[in-house]
N, C-alpha and C positions, 0 to 999 in steps of 0.2 A: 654163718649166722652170727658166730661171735663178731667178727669184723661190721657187719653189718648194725648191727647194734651199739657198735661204741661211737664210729661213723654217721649214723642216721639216725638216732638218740640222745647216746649221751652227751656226746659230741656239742650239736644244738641247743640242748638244756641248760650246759655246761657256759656257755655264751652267752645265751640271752640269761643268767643269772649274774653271771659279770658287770657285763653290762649294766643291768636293772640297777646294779649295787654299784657303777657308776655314777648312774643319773639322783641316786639319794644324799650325791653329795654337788650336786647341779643346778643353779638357777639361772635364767634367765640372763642376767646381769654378768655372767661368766661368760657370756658370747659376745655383751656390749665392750665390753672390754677391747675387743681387737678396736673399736672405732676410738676411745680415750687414751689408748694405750700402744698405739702404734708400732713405735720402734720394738721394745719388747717382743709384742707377739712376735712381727714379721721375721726376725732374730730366730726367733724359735724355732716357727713355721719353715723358712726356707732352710734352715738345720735338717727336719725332720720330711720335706717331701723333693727337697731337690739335693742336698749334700750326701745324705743317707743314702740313698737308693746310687747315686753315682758312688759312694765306696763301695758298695754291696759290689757294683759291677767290675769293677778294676778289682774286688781280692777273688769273685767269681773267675774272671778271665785269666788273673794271675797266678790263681794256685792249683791250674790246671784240674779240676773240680772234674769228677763224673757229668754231664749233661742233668742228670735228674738233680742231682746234687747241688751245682748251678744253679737250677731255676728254684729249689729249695730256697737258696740262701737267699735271692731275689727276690721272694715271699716274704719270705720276714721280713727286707729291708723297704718293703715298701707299705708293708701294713703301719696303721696307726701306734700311736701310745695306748695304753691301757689303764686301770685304775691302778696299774702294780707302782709304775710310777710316779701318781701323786704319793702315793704311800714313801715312797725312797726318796723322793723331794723332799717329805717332810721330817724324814728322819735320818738326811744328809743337812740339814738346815740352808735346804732353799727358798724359794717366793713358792709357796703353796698356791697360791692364787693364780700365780703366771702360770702353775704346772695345772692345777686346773681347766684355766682357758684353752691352753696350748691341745690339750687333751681331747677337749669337745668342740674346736675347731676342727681338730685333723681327723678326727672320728666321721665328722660329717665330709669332708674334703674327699676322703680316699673312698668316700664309699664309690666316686665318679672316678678316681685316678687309677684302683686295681685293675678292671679289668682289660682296658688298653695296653697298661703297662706291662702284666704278666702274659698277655699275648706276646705281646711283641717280643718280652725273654721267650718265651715257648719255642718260639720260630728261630731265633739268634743261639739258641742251645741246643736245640733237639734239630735244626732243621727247616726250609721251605717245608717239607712233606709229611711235617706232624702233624698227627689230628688232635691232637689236642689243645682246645680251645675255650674260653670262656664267653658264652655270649653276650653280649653286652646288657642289654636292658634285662636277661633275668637273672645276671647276677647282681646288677644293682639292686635289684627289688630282694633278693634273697640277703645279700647282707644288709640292707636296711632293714629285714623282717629280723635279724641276728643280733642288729646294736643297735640301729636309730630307734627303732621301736620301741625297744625293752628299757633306753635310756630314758625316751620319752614318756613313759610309762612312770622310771623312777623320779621326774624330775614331776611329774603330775602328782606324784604320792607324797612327794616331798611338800611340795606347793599347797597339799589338801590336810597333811597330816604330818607339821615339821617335827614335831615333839617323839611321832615313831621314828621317825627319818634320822633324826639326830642319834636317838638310841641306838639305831639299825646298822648306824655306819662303818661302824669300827668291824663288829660282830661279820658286816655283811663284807667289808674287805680281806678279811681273817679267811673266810670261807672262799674268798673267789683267790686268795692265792693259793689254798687249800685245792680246788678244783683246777685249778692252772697244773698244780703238782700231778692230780689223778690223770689227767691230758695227755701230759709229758710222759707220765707211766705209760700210758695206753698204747701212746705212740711206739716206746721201744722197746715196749711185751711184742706189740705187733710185727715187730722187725726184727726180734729176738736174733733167729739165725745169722743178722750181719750186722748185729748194732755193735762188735768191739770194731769190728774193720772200718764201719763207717765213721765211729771216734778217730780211726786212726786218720781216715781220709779227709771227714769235713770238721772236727773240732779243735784244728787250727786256724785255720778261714772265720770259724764262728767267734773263736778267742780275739783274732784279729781286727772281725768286724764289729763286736763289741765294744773296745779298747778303745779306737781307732772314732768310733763314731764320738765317743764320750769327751774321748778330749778335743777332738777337732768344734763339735758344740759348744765345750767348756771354750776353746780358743775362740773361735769365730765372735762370742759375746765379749769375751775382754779384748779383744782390739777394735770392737766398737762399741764400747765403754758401759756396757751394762755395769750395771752395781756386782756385787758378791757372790750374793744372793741369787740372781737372776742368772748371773755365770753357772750356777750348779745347777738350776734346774735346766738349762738350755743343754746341758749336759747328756742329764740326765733322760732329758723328753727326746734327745736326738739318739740315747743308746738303749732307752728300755722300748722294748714294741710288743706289740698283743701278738703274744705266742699261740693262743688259744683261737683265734681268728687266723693267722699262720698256717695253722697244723689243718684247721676245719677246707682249708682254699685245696690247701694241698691231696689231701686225704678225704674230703670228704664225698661219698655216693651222687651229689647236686653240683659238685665243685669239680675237681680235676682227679678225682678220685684216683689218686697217684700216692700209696703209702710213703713210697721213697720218698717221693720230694717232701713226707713231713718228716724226714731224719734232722736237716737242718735248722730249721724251727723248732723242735724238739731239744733238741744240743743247743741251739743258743737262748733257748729258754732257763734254761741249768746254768751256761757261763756267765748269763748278764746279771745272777744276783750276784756271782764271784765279782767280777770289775766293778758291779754298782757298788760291794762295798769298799773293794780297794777303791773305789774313786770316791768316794765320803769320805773313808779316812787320810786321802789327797788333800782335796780341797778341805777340811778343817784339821791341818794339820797346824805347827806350832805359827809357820811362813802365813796361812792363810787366816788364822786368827789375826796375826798382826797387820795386816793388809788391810785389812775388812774390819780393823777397832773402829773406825771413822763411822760404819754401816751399823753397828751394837743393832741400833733399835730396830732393826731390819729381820735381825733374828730371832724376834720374838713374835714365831709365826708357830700357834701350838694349833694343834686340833679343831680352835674355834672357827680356823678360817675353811674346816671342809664341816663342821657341825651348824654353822648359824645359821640362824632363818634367813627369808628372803628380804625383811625389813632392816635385818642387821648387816646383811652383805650390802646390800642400797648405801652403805654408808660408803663403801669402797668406788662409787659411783662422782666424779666430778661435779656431778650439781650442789653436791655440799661441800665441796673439797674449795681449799684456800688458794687463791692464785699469789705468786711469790710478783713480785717487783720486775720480775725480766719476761713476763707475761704467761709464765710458763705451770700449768698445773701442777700441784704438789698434794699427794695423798699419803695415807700410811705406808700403803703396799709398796711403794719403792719403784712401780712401774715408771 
């Protein structure tokens, strides 16, 4: 009974308030963005649904992983970003905006890319002759009813009522990494009996794939010449992922209802604020301050850019923005 109600419950609740408290910081013009902003996003994006999920599988294969274990870490690396990560964008001092867009592209992206993909680990870890399976069309529909909904829901209440929305936001991020925490708890109350052995077994793999994803993000953008700024959030969006949608694939009674496979997502739920903040204190360190003097004005990206209305973000929007001399758009955001 108890499993079943943290699982078929809380679990759910737990998600779509995430979410909801996503989408209060969401408009419209944070999805235009992939079409004016190109290089950026795709930077981010192919960080986060094709880089990521191929480390996940090479320290999966490499660290000789249990099979549940395996397809654990596979969960995680292939789920989206989450709201946890605008938050550490902006208090690593990256492009809030990029880390925004990046977030509600891949949000809606994987809702099509999960359950193909963790099929296919299903079968590559456990075996041809696992029955364990994700249907396709009604897990689509089930995590759509889990993010796209509740986001959509947050970004209508924002749109109808900015003035809660802006209040709401700080408050309602506070609370969903508060509910991430309760998750993570849930998850290794529930495993109690083997969660020291399974630190011992998956929380170097989870350390590595954390690590490993952050700077290869952070690399991948400065060798194709992202700004500073843009470097950290690519970062950051390619090593923080929705634990909390992780654990629910893994574990939950409608999902793959497999406690074990949420040990992994669970543990790199707990490591990635470890490397997120050793990698903040990375990149603004004394080397990266000097680097990024040229960028100053780049950094002054405070709260306004997840609190303002939908008439004030418009601003960040090319139709008002100045075109420079070599034909090429130039805005605040740095994109």
């Amino acid at each position: 009974m108890e499993q079943n109600i943290i699982t078929g419950v809380f679990l759910p609740i737990a998600i779509a308030i995430i979410m909801w408290g996503m989408g209060l910081s969401l408009v419209v013009d944070d999805f235009r963005r992939v079409l004016f902003y190109p290089k950026a996003v795709a930077i981010g994006l192919f960080g986060q649904l094709v880089v990521l999920p191929l480390v996940g599988f090479f320290i999966a294969s490499t660290f000789n992983l249990p099979p549940e274990y395996a397809v654990g870490l596979m969960i995680i690396a292939l789920c989206p970003g989450g709201p946890t990560s605008n938050l550490i964008s902006f208090l690593s001092r990256g492009d809030v905006a990029l880390s925004v867009t990046l977030t509600a592209v891949s949000n809606t992206v994987t809702v099509i890319t999960i359950p193909p993909l963790v099929n296919w680990m299903l079968i590559h870890f456990l075996g041809q002759g696992t029955t364990l399976q994700l249907p396709f069309l009604q897990t689509v529909v089930q995590i759509s009813l889990l993010t796209i909904v509740p986001v959509a829901l947050g970004m209508w209440m924002r749109a109808k009522r900015p003035e809660f929305a802006a209040e709401a936001d700080f408050p309602v991020k506070v609370a969903s990494v508060a509910l991430l925490v309760l998750v993570i708890l849930a998850a290794i109350i529930r495993e109690r009996a083997i969660i020291v052995q399974a630190f011992i077994d998956v929380g170097p793999a989870t350390l590595m794939l954390s690590a490993m994803s952050m700077l290869i993000g952070f690399s991948i953008a400065a060798i194709l010449r992202l700004n500073w700024s843009q470097r950290i959030t690519s970062g950051i969006e390619v090593g923080i992922q929705n634990g909390t949608l992780a654990i629910a694939l893994a574990s939950g009674a409608t999902f793959l209802n497999n406690p074990a496979m949420a040990i992994p997502p669970a543990i790199y739920s707990l490591v990635m604020f470890g490397t997120a903040a050793a990698f903040g204190f990375f990149v603004n360190a004394r080397i990266g301050r000097r680097q990024c003097a040229c960028c100053r004005d780049r950094f002054r990206l405070d709260i306004f850019d997840l609190n303002c209305t939908k008439g004030e973000r418009d601003s960040e929007i090319p139709a008002t923005a100045a075109t420079a001399p070599s034909g090429r758009v130039q805005t605040s955001t740095g994109f």
